[in-house]
Residue frames relative to the residue before (quaternion, step in Angstrom):
aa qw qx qy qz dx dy dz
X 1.0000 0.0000 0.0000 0.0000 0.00 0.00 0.00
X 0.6701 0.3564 -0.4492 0.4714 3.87 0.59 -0.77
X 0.7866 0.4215 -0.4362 0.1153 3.17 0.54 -0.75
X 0.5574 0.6602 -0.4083 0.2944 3.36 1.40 0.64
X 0.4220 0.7087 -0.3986 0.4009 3.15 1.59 0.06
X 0.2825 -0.6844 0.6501 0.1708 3.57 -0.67 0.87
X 0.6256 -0.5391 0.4634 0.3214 3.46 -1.99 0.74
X 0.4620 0.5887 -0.4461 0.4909 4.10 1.37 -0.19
X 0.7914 0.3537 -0.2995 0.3986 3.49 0.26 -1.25
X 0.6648 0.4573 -0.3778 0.4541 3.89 0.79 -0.17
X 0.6342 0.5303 -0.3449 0.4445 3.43 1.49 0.08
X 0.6289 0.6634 -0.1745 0.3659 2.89 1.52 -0.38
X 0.6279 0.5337 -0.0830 0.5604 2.59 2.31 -1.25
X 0.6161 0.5718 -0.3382 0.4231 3.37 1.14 -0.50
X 0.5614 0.6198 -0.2789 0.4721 3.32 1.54 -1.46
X 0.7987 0.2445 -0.3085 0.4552 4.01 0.27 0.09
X 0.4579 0.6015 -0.5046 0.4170 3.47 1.23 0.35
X 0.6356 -0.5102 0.3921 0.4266 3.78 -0.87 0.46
X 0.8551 0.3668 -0.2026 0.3053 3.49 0.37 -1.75
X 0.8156 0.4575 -0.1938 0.2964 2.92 1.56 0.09
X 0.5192 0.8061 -0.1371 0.2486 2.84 2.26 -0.24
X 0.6023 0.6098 -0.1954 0.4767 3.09 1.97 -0.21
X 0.7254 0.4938 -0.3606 0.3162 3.27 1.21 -0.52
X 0.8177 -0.2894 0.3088 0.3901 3.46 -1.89 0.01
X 0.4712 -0.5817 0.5747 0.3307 3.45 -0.93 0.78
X 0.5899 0.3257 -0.5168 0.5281 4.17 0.31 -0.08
X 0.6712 0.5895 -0.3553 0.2753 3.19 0.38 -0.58
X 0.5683 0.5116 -0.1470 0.6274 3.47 1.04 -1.57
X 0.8553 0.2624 -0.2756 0.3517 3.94 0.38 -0.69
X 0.4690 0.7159 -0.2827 0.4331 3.30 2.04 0.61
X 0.5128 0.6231 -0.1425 0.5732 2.64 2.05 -1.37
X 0.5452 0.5777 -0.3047 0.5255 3.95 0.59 -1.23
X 0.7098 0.5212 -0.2592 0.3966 3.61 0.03 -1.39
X 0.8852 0.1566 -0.0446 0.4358 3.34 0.27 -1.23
X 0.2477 0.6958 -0.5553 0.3824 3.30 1.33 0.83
X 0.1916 -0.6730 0.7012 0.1367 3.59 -1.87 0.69
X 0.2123 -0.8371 0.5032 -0.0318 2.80 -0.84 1.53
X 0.1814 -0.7776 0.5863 -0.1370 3.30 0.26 1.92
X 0.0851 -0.7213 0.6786 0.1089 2.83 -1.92 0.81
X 0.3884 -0.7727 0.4631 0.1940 3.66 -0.98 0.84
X 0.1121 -0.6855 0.6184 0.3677 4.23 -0.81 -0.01
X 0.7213 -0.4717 0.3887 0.3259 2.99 -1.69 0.34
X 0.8130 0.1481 -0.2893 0.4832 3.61 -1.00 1.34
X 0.4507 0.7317 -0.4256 0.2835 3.19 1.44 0.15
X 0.1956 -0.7869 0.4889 0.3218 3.90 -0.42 0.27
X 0.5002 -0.6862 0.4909 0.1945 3.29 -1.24 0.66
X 0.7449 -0.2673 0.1333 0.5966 3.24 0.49 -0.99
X 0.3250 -0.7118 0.5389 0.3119 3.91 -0.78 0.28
X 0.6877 -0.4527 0.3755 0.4256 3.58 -1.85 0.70
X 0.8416 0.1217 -0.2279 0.4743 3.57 -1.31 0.59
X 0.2753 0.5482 -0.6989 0.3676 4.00 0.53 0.95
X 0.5028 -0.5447 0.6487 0.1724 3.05 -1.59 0.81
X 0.1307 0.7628 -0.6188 0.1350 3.78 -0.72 0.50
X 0.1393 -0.7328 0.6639 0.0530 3.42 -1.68 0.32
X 0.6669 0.5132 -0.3880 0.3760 3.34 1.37 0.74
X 0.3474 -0.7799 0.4777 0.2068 3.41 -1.26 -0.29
X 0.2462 -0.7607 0.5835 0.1419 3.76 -0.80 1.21
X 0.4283 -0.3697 0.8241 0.0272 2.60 -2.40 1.27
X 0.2343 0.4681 -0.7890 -0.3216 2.91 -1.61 0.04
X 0.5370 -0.6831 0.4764 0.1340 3.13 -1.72 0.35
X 0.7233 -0.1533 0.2564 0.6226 3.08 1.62 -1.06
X 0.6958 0.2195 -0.3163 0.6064 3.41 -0.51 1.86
X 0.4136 -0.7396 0.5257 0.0748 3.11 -1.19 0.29
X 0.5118 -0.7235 0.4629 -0.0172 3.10 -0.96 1.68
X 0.3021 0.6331 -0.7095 -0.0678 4.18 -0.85 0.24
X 0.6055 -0.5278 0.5886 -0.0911 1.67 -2.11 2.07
X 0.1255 0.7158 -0.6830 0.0731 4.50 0.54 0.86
X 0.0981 -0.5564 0.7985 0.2080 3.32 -2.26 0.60
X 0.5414 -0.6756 0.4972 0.0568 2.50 -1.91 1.12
């Protein structure tokens, strides 16, 4: 499935997200480029409360809970 998503349709998708809707089209088409497109299975956990990270989720499609421990 991601890989049928085209770099247009994640630009598209970014473009109505708040944090991203304001910026420069180089910008927005820099962002596209160097996105990782990850896919999750069901019940799988992404990341637990208090992981250290430096990234940021999209989801694209499907639905995420968000549990505190």
């Amino acid at each position: 499935m991601l890989s049928q998503i085209s770099n247009q349709q994640i630009a598209q998708f970014l473009r109505k997200h708040p944090l991203t809707e304001e910026i420069k089209d180089l910008e927005l088409a820099y962002l596209v480029d160097v996105l990782e497109k990850i896919s999750y299975s069901p019940e799988e956990v992404i990341f637990y409360e208090g992981d250290r990270s430096n990234e940021l989720y999209f989801i694209y499609n499907g639905i995420v809970d968000v549990l505190k421990q």
